[in-house]
GUDO-867661 format. One record per residue: residue number from 1; residue in one letter; x, y, z of N, C-alpha, C, O in turn. Coordinates in steps of 0.2 Angstrom, whole numbers, plus 2048, in hexadecimal, padded with zeros to 3 digits. Each point is the difference from the previous one (the first is absolute). Layout:
REM residues N
SITE     k   r   n_x   n_y   n_z   ca_x   ca_y   ca_z   c_x   c_y   c_z   o_x   o_y   o_z
SITE   NUM   A     X     Y     Z      X      Y      Z     X     Y     Z     X     Y     Z
...
This chain:
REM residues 195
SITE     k   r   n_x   n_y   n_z   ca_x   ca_y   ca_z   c_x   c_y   c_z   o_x   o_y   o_z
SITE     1   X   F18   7FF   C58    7FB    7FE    7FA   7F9   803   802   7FD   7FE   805
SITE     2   X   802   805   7F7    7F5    803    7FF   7FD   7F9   800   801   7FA   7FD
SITE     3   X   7FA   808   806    7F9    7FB    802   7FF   7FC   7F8   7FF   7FB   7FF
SITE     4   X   802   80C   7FD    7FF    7FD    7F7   804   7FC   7FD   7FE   7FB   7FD
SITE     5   X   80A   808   803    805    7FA    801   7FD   7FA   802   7FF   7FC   7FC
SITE     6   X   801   802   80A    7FE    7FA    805   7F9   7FD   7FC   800   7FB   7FE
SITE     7   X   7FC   808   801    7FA    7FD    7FB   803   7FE   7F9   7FC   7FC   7FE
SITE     8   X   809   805   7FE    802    801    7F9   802   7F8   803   7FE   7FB   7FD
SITE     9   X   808   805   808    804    7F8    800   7FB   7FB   802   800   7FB   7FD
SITE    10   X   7FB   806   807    7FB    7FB    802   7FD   7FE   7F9   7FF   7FA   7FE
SITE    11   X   7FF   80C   7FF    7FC    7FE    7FA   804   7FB   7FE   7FE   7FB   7FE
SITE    12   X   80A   806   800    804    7FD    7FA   801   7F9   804   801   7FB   7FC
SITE    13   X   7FF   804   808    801    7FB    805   7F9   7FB   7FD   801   7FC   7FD
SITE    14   X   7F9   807   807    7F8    7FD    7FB   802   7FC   7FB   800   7FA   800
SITE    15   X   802   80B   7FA    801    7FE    7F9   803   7FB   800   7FC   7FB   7FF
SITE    16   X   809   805   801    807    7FC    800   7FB   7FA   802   7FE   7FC   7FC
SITE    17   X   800   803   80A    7FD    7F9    803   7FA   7FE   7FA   7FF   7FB   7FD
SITE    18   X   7FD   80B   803    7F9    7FD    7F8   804   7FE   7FB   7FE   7FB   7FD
SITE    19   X   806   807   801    803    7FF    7F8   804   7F9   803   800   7FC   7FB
SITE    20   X   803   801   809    803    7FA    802   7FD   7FA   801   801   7FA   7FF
SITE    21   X   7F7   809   804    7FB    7FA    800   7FE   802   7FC   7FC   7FB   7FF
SITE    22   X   801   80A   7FA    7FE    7FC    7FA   804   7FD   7FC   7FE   7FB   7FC
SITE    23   X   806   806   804    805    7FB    7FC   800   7F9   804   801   7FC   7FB
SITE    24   X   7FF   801   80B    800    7FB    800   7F7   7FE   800   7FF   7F9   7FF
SITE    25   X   7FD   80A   801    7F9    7FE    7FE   7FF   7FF   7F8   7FD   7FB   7FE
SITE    26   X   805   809   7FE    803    7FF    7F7   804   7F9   800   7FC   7FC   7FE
SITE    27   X   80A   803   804    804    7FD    7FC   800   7F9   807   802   7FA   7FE
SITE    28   X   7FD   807   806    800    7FA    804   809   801   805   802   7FD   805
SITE    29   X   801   80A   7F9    807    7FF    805   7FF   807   7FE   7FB   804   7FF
SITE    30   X   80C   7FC   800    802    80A    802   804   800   7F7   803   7FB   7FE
SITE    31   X   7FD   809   801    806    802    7F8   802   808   802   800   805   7FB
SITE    32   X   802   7FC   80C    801    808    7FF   808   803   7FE   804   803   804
SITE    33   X   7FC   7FA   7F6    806    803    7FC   802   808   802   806   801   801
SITE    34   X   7F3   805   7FF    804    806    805   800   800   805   7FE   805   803
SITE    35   X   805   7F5   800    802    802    808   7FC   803   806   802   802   805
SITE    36   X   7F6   7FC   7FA    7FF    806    805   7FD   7FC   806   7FB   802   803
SITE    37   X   809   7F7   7FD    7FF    7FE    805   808   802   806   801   7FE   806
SITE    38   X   802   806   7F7    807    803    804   7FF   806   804   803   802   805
SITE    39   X   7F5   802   7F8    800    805    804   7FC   804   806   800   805   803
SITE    40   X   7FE   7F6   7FE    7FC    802    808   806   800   806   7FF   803   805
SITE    41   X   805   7FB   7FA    804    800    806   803   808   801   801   804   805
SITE    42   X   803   7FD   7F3    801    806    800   7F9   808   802   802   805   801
SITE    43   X   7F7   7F9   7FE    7FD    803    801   801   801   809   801   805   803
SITE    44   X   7FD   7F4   800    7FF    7FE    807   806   804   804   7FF   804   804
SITE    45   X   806   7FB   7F9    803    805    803   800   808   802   7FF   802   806
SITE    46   X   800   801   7F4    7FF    807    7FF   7FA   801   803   800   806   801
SITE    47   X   7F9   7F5   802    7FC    802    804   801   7FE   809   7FD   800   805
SITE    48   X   809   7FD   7F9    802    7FE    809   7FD   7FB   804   800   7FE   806
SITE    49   X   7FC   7FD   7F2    7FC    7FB    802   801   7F9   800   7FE   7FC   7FB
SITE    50   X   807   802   80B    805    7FB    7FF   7FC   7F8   803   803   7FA   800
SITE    51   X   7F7   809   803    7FB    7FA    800   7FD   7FE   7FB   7FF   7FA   7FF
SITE    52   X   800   809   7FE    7FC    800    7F6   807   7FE   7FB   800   7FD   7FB
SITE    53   X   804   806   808    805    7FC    7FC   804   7FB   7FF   803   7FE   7FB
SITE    54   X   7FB   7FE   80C    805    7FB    802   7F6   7FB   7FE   801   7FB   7FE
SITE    55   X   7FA   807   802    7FC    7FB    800   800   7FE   7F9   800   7FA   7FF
SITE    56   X   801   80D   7FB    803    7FF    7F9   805   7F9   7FF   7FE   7FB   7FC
SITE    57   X   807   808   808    806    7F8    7FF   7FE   7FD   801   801   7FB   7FC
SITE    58   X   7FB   805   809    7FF    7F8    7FF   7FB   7FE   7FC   801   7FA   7FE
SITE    59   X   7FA   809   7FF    7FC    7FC    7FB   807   800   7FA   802   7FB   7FF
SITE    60   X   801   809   7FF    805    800    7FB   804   7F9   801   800   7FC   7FC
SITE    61   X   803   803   80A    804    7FA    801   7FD   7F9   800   803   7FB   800
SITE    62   X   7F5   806   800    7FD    7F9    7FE   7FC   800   7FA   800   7FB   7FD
SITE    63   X   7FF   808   801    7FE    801    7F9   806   801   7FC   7FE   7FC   7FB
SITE    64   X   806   806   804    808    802    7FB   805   7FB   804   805   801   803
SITE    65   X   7F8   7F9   7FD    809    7FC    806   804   800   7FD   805   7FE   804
SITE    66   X   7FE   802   7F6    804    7FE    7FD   805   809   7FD   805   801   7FE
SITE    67   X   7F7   803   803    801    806    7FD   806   801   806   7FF   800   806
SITE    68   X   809   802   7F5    802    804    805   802   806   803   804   802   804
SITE    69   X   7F8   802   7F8    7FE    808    800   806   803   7FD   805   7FE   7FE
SITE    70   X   7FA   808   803    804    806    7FB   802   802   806   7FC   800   805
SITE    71   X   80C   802   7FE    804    801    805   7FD   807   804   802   7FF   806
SITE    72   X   7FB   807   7F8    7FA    805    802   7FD   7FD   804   800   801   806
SITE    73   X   7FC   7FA   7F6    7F9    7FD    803   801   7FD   807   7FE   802   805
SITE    74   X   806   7F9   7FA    806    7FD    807   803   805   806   7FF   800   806
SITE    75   X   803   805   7F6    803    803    805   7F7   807   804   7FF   800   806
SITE    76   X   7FF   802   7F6    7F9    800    801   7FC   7FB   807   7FD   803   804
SITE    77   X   803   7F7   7FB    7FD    7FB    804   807   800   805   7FE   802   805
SITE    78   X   808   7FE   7FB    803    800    806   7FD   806   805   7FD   800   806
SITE    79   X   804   807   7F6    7FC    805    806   7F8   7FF   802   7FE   801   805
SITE    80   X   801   7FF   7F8    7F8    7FD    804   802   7FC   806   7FE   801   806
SITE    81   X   806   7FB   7F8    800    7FA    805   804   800   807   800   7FC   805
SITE    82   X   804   809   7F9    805    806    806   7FA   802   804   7FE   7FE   806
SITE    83   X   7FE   807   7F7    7FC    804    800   7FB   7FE   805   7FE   804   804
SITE    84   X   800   7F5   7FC    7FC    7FD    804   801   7FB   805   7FC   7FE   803
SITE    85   X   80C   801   7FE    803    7FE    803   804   7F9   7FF   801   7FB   804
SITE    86   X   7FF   805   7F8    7FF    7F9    7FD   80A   7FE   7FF   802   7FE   7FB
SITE    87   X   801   802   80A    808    802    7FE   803   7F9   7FD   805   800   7FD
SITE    88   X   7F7   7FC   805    807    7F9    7FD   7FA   7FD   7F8   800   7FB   7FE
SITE    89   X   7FD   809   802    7FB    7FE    7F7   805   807   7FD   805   7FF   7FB
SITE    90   X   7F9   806   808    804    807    7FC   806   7FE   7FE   801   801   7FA
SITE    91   X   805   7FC   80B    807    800    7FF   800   7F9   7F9   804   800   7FC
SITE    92   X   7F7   7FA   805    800    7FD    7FB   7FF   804   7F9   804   7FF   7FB
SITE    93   X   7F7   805   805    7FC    804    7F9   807   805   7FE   802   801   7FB
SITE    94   X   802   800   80B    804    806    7FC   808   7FA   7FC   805   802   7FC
SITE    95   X   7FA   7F8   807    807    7FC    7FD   7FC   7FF   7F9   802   803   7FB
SITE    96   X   7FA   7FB   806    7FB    7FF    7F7   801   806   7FD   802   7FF   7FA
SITE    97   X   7FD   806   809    802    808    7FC   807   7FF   7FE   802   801   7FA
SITE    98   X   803   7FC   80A    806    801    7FE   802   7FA   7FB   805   800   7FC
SITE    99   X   7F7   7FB   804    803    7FB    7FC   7FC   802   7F9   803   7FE   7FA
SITE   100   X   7F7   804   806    7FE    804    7F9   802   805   7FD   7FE   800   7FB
SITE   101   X   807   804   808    803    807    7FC   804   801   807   7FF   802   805
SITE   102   X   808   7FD   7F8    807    804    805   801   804   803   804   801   804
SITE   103   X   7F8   805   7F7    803    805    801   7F9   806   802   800   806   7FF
SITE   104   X   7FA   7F7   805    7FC    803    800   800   803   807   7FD   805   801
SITE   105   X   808   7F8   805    7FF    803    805   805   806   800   7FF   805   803
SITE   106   X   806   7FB   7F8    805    803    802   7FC   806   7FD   800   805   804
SITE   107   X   7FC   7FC   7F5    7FD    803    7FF   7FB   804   806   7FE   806   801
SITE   108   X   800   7F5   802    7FC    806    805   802   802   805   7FD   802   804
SITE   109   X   809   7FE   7FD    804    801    808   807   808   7F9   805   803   802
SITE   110   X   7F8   7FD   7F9    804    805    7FD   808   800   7FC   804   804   7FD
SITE   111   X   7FC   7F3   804    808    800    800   801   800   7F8   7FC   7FF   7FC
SITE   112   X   809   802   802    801    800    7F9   801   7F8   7FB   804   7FC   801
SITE   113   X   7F8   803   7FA    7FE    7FB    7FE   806   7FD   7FD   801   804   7FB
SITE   114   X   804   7F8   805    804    7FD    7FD   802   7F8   7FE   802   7FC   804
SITE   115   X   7FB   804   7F4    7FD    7FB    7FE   805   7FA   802   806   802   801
SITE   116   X   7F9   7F9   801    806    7FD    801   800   7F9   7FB   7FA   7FF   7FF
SITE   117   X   80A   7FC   7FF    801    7FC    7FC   7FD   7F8   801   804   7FB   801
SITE   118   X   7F5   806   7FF    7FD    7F9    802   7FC   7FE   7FB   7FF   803   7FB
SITE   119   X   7FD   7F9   807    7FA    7FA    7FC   7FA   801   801   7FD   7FD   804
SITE   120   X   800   807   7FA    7FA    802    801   7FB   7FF   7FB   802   800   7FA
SITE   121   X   7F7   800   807    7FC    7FE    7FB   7FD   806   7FC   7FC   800   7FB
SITE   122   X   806   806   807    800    806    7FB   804   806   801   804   800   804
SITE   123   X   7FC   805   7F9    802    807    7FF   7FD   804   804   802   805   801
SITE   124   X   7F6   7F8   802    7FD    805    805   804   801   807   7FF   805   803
SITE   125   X   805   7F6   7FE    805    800    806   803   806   801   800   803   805
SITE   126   X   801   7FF   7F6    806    804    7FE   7FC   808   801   7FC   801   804
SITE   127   X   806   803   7F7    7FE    807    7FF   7F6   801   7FD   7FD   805   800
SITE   128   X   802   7F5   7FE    7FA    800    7FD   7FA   801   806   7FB   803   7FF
SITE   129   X   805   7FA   803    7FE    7FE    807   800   805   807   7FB   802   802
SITE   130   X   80A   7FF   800    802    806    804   7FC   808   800   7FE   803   804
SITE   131   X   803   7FE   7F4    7FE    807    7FC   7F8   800   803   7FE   806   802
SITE   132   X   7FD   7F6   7FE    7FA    800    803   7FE   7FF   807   7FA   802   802
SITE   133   X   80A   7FB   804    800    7FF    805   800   806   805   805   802   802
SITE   134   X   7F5   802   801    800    804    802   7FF   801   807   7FC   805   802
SITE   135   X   806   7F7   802    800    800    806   808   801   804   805   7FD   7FE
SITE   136   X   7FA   807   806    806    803    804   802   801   809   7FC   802   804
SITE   137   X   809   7FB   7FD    802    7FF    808   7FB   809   805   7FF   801   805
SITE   138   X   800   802   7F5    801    807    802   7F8   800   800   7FE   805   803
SITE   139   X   7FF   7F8   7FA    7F7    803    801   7FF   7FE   808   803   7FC   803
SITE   140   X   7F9   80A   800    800    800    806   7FC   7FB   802   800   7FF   806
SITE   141   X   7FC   7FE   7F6    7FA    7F9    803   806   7F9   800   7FE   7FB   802
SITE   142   X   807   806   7FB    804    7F9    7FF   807   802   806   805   7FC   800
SITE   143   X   7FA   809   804    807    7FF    803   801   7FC   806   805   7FE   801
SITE   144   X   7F4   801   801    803    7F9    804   800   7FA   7FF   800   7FB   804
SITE   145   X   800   804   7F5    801    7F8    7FC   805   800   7FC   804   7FC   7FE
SITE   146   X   7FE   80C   800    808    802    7FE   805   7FD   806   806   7FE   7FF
SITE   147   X   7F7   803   807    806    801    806   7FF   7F8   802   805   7FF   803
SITE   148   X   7F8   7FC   7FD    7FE    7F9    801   802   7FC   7F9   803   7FB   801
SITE   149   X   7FD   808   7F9    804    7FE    7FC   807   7FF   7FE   802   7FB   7FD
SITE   150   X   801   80B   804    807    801    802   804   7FD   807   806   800   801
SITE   151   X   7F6   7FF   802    804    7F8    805   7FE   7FB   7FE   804   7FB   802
SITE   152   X   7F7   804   7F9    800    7F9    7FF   805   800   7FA   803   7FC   802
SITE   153   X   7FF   807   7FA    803    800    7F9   806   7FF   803   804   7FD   7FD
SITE   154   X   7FF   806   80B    806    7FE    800   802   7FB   805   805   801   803
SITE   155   X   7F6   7FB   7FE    801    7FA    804   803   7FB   7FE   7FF   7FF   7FA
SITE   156   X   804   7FD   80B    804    7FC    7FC   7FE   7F9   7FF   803   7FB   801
SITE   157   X   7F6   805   7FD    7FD    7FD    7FD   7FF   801   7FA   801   7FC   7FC
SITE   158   X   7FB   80A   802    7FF    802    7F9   809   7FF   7FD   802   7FC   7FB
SITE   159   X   802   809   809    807    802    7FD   802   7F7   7FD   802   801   7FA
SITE   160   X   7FD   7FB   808    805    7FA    801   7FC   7FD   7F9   803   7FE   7FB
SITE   161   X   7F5   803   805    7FD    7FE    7FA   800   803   7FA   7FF   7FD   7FB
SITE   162   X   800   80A   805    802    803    7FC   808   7FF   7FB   800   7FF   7FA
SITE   163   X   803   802   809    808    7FF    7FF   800   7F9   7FD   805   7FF   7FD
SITE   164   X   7F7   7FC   803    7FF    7FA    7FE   7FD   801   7FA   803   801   7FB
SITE   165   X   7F8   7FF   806    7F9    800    7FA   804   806   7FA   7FF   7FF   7FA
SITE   166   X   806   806   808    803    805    7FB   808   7FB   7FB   802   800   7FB
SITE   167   X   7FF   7FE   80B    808    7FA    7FC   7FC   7FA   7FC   802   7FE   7FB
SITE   168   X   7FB   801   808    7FB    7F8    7FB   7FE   803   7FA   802   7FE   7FB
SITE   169   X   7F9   809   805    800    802    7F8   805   802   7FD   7FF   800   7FA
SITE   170   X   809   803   809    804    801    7FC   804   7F8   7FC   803   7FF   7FB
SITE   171   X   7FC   7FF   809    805    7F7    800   7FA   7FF   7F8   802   7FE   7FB
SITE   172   X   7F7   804   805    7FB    7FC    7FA   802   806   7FA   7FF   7FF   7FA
SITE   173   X   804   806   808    802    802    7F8   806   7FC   7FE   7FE   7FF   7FA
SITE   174   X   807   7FF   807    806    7FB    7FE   7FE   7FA   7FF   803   7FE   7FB
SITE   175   X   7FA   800   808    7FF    7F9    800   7FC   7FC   7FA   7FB   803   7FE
SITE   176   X   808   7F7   7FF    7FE    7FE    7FA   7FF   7F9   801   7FE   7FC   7FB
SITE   177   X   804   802   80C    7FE    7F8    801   7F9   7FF   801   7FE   805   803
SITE   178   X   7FC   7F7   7FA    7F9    800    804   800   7FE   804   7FE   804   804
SITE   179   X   805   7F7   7FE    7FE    7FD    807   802   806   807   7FC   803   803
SITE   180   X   809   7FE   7FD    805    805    801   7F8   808   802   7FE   802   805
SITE   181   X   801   800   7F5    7F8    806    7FE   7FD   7FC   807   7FE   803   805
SITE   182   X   802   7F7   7F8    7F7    7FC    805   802   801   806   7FC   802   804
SITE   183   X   80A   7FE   7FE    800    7FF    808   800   807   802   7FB   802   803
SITE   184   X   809   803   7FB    800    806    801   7F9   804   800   7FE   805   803
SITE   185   X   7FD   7F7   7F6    7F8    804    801   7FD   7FD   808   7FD   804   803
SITE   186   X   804   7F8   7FF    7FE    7FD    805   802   802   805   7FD   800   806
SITE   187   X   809   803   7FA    802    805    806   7FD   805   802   7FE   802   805
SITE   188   X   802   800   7F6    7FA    807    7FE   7FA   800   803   7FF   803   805
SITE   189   X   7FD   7F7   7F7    7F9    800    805   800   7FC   806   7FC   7FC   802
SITE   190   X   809   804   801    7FF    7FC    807   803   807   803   7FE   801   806
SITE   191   X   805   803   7F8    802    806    802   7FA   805   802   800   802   806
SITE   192   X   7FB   7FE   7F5    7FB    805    7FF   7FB   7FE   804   7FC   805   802
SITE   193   X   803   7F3   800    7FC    7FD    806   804   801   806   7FE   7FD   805
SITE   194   X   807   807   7FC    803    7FE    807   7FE   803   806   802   7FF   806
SITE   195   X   7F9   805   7F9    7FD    801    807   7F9   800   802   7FE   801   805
């Protein structure tokens, strides 16, 4: 990346922060319907600035508590958080990435996406979602979070949860008891809390 690159993202980085705090100077909160509180991290990256971007998260994660981000944005905040050594928050940030979209690590380790038959809260899971995710086991800045993430992915902790958290949503397309829904959503999210 040129010096002018590197000034392009700090500037957009700038922005993105002036336009967040005018909005909450206007309105008393935030209304940023175009997202652009998702993209510093992806900038932070791209300038290798994983101090600046783990400081991000965290203003994000006290200001936005409730936001459970877009699975990029997550999986974004896990390398940062690799990045800076942060391994048992990162291994947390990457189960979030997986309980937000299934199919996004496979997508960056290259594997072929093969929708499979669950209960999900959208079609971005799927093929909609994947088509924009640009991040690859193969960029040489990610290979050592490629190669820490692929033990993690097949540990048999993730495996044991994952395989869980994948049968529980297939079991909520079938099922037509509530109470029956109720317990299995709650498996869910004690699932998605479990490390």
């Amino acid at each position: 990346m040129t010096p002018k690159q590197s000034q392009r993202l700090i500037k957009k980085i700038a922005d993105i922060k002036r336009a967040l705090a005018a909005e909450k100077r206007k309105f008393g909160g935030y209304d940023d319907s175009r997202g652009l509180r998702y993209l510093p991290t992806r900038y932070s990256l791209q300038l290798a600035d994983y101090k600046g971007g783990l400081g991000y998260t965290r203003w994000f994660a006290k200001t936005f508590p409730d936001d459970i981000g877009f699975p990029d944005f997550l999986f974004e905040w896990a390398v940062l958080l690799f990045k800076s050594g942060k391994l048992a928050e990162a291994k947390a940030k990457i189960w979030q990435t997986f309980c937000a979209n299934t199919y996004v690590l496979d997508k960056f380790f290259g594997h072929p996406i093969h929708p499979l038959p669950k209960y999900e809260w959208s079609n971005l899971a799927q093929a909609g979602f994947t088509a924009y995710f640009t991040y690859s086991h193969q960029q040489p800045e990610l290979l050592d979070f490629s190669q820490w993430l692929g033990e993690f992915m097949t540990s048999e902790w993730f495996a044991t949860r994952k395989a869980r958290f994948l049968t529980i949503h297939q079991q909520l397309l079938v099922e037509d008891d509530q109470e029956i829904r109720a317990y299995l959503r709650q498996k869910t999210d004690q699932l998605k809390g479990a490390i």
